[in-house]
Structure formats: C-alpha cells, structure tokens
Rosetta silent file (secondary structure, phi, psi, omega in degrees, C-alpha in Angstrom):
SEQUENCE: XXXXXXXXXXXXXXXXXXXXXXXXXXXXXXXXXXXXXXXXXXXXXXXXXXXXXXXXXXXXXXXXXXXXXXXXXXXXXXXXXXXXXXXXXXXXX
SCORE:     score description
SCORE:     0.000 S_00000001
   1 L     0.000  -61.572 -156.349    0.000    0.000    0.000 S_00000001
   2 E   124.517 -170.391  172.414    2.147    2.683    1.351 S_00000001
   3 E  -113.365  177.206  178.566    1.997    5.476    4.219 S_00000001
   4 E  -153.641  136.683  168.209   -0.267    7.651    5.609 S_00000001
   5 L   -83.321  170.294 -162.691   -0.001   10.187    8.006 S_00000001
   6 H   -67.122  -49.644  173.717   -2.113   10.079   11.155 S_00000001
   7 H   -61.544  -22.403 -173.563   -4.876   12.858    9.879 S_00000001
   8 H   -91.496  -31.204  144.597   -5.743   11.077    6.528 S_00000001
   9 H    20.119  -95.019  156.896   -5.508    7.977    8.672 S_00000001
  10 H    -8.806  -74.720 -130.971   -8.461    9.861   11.281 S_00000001
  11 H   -69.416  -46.006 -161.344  -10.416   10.952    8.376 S_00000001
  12 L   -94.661   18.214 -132.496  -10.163    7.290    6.115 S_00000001
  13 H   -76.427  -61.332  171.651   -9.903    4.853    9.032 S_00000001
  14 H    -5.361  -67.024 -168.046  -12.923    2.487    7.450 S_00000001
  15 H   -56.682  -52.155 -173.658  -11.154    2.647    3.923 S_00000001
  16 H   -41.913  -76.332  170.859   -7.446    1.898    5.706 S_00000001
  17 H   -19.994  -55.127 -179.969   -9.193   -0.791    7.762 S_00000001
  18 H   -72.720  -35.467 -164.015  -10.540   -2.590    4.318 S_00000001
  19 H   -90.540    0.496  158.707   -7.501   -2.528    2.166 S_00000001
  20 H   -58.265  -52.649 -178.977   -5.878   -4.425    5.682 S_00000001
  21 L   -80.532   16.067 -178.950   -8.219   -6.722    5.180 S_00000001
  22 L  -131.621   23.371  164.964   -7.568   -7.865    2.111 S_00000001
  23 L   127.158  -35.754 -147.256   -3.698   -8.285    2.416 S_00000001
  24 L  -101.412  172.762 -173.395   -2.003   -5.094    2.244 S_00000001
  25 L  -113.354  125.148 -157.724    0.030   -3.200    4.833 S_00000001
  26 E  -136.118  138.982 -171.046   -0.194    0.700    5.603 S_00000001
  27 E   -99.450  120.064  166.127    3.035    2.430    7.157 S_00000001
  28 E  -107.565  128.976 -173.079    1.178    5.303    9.526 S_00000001
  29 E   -93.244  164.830  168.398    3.716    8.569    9.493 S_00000001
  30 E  -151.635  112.113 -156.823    3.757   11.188   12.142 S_00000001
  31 L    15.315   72.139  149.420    5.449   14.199    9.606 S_00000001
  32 L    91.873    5.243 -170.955    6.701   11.949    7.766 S_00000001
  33 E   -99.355  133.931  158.123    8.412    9.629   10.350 S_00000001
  34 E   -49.615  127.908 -178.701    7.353    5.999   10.251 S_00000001
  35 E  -119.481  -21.305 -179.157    5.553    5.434   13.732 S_00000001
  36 E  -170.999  178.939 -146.012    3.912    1.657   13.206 S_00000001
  37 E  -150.448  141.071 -171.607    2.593   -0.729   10.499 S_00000001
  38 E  -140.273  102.695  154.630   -1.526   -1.930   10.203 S_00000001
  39 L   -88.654  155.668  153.983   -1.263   -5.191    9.107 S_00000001
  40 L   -61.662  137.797  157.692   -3.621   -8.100    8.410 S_00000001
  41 H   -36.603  -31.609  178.194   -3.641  -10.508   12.028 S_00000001
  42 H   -91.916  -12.845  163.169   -2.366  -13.286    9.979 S_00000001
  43 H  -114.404   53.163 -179.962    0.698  -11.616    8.976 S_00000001
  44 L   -94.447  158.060 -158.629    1.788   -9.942   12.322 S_00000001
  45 L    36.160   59.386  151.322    5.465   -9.906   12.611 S_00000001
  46 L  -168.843  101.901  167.717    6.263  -10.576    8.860 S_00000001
  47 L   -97.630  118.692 -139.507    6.180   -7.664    7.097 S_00000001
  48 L  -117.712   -0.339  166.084    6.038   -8.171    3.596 S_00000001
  49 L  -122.471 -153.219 -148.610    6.186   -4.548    1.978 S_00000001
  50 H   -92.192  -59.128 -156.257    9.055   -2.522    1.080 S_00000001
  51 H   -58.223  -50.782  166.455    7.528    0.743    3.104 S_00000001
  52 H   -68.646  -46.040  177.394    7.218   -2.007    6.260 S_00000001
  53 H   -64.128  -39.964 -156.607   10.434   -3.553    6.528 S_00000001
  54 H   -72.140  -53.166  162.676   12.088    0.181    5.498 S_00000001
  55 H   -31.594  -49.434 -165.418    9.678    1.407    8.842 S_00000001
  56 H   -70.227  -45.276 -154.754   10.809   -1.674   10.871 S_00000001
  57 H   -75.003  -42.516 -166.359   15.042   -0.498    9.969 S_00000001
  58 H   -65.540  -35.852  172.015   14.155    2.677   10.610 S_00000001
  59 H   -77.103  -42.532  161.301   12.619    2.010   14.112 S_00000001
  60 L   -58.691  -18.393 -157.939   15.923   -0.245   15.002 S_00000001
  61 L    86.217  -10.191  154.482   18.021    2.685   13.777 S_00000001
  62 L   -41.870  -51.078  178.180   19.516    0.872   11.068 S_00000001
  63 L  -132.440  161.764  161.491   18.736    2.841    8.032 S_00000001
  64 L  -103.500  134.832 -161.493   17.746    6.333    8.015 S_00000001
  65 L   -91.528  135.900  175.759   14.768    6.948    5.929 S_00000001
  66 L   -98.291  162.606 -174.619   14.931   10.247    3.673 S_00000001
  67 L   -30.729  -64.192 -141.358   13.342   13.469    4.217 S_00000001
  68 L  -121.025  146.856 -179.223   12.246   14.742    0.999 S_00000001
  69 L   -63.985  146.489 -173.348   10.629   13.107   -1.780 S_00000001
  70 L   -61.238 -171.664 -160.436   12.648   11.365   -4.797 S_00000001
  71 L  -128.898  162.980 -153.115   12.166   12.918   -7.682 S_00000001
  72 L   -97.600  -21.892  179.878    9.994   11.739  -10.623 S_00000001
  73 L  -154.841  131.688  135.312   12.454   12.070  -13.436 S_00000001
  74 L   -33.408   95.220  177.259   16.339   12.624  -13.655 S_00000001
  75 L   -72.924  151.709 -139.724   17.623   15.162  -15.998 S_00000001
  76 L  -117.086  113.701  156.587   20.098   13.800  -18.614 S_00000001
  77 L  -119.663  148.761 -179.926   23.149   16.341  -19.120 S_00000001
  78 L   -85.743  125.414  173.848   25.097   15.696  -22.258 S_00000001
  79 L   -98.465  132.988 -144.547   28.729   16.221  -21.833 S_00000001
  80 L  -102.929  149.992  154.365   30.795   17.946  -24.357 S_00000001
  81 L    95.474 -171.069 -179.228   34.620   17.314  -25.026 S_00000001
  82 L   -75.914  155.574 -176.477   37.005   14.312  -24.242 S_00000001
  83 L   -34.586  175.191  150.387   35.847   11.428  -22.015 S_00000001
  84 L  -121.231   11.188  159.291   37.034   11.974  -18.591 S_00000001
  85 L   -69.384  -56.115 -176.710   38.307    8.551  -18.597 S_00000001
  86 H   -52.552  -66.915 -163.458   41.152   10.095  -21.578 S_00000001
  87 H   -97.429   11.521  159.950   42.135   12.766  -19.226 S_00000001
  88 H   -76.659  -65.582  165.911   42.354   10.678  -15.842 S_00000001
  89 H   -43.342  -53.635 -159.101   45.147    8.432  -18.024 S_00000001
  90 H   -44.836  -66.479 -176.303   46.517   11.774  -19.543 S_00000001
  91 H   -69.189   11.978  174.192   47.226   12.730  -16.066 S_00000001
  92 H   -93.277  -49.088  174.249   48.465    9.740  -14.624 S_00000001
  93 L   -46.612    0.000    0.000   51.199    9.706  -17.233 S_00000001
C-alpha cells in the first residue's frame, strides 16, 4: 500500500481498515516519520512490503529513511569534449 499520516488515517480509518483486510500493509507517518505498520492478524510480525520492513530499519536505527521526496524524473546532461576517462590516463602519465 504505502503510508499515511495520522490525519488522513483519522479521516479514512474504514477505507485503511478494508484494504488491511484484504492483504495489504499501511506504514502510519507522524510528519513523515514511520511510527507503526496496520497489518492483516495473519501476517503480524512478517512484514512483507518494502515501506514495512524500510519502517521496521528505521525504528531499530539501522537505516535512516529520507526526508524529501525522490524525484519523478532525472535530468540527462550531455557532456561535451574528451571522455574523462582520456584525461584521468593523460594525467596519470
């Protein structure tokens, strides 16, 4: 599924509550900080989506999760001139 912070949470609990019951796994945020995982009963303690296990590392202190969102596309820059492999030998020589 994904997160959710704690007000759309509030406001959706019913909806949250359904899409549990049918398998999937919701990360609940507090600004943006993982604070616990809504699971189905039959899978507690195996968390099977990326956003739960990432929550879980995050909660040991293991990984730090980041701040800002990734970005939807990469800009391409074309680079002009010789390789910069050709002038890492040049200067080794």
């Amino acid at each position: 599924m994904g997160a959710v912070g704690i007000r759309e949470l509030k406001n959706r609990l019913t909806h949250y509550l359904s899409l549990t019951k049918k398998g999937e796994e919701v990360v609940v945020t507090e600004r943006g900080v993982p604070i616990a995982i809504l699971q189905p009963i039959t899978q507690a303690h195996q968390a099977t989506s990326l956003e739960a296990r990432l929550a879980r590392l995050a909660a040991l202190g293991l990984v730090t999760l980041p701040t800002k969102p990734s970005p939807k596309r990469l800009k391409t820059i074309a680079a002009s001139g010789a390789p910069a492999s050709k002038g890492l030998l040049e200067e080794r020589r």
